[in-house]
C-alpha positions as CSV (number, residue, x, y, z in Angstrom):
1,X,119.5,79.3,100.4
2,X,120.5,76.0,102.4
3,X,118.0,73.3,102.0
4,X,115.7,72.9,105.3
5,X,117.0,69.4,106.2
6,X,113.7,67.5,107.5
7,X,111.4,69.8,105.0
8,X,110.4,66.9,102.0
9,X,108.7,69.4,100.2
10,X,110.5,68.9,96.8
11,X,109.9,65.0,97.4
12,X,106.3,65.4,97.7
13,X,104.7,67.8,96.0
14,X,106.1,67.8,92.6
15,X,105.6,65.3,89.6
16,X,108.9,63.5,88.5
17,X,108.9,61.9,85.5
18,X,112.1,60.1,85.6
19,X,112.7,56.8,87.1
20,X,113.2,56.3,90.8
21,X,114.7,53.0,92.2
22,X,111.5,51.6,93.6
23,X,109.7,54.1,91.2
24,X,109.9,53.0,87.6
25,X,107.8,55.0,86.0
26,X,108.4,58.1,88.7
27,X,105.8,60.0,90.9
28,X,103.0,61.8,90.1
29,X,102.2,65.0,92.3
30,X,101.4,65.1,96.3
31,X,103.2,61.8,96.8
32,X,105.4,61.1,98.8
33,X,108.5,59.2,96.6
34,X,109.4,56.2,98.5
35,X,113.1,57.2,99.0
36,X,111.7,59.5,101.4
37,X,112.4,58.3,105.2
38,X,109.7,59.4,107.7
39,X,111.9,62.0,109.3
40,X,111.9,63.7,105.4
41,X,115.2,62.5,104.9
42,X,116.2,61.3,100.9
43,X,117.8,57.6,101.3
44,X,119.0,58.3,98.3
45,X,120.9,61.4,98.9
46,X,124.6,61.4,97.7
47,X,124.0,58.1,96.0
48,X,124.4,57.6,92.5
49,X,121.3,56.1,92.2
50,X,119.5,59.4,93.0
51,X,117.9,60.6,90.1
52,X,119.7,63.4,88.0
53,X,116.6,65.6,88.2
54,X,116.6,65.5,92.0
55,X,120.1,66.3,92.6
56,X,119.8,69.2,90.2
57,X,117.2,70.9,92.6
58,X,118.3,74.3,94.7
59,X,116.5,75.8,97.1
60,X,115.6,78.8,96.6
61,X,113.3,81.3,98.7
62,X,111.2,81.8,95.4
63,X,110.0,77.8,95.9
64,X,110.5,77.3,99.6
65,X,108.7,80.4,100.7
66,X,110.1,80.4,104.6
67,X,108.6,77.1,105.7
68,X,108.1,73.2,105.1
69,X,104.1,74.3,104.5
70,X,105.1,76.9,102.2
71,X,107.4,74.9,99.8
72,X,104.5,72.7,99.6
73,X,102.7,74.9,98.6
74,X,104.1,76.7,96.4
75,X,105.9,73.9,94.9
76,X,102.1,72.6,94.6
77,X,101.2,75.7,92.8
78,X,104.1,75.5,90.1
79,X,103.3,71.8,89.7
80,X,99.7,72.7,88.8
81,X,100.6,76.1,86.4
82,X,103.3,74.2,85.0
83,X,100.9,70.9,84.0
């Protein structure tokens, strides 16, 4: 699957636990990281200051469902059963 350019979802909903340049100590779940621009756009994307953990996601139908709303959601609900 090709990442939904615009979508977020995997900037948002998830905890990360590493450190994120403006971050230090990471994100906790349902916020928004701060590398993400308000069109849902990483501005870290490519850079080698993107965190390793980031860069390793795929999407995958399994946790983007077929829309933005989905991914959140499900994303939201492996977050919370993974806790």
């Amino acid at each position: 699957m090709i990442c939904r350019e615009g979508c977020g979802a995997c900037c948002i909903a998830p905890s990360i636990s590493s450190p994120i340049p403006g971050m230090p100590f990471g994100k906790p779940a349902g916020q928004r990281c701060v590398q993400l621009s308000l069109d849902n756009l990483c501005a870290l994307f490519g850079l080698p200051e993107r965190p390793a953990v980031c860069a390793a996601f795929n999407a995958d139908p399994e946790v983007c469902g077929d829309s933005d709303q989905d991914a959140v959601r499900i994303l939201g609900w492996w977050e919370q059963m993974t806790a």
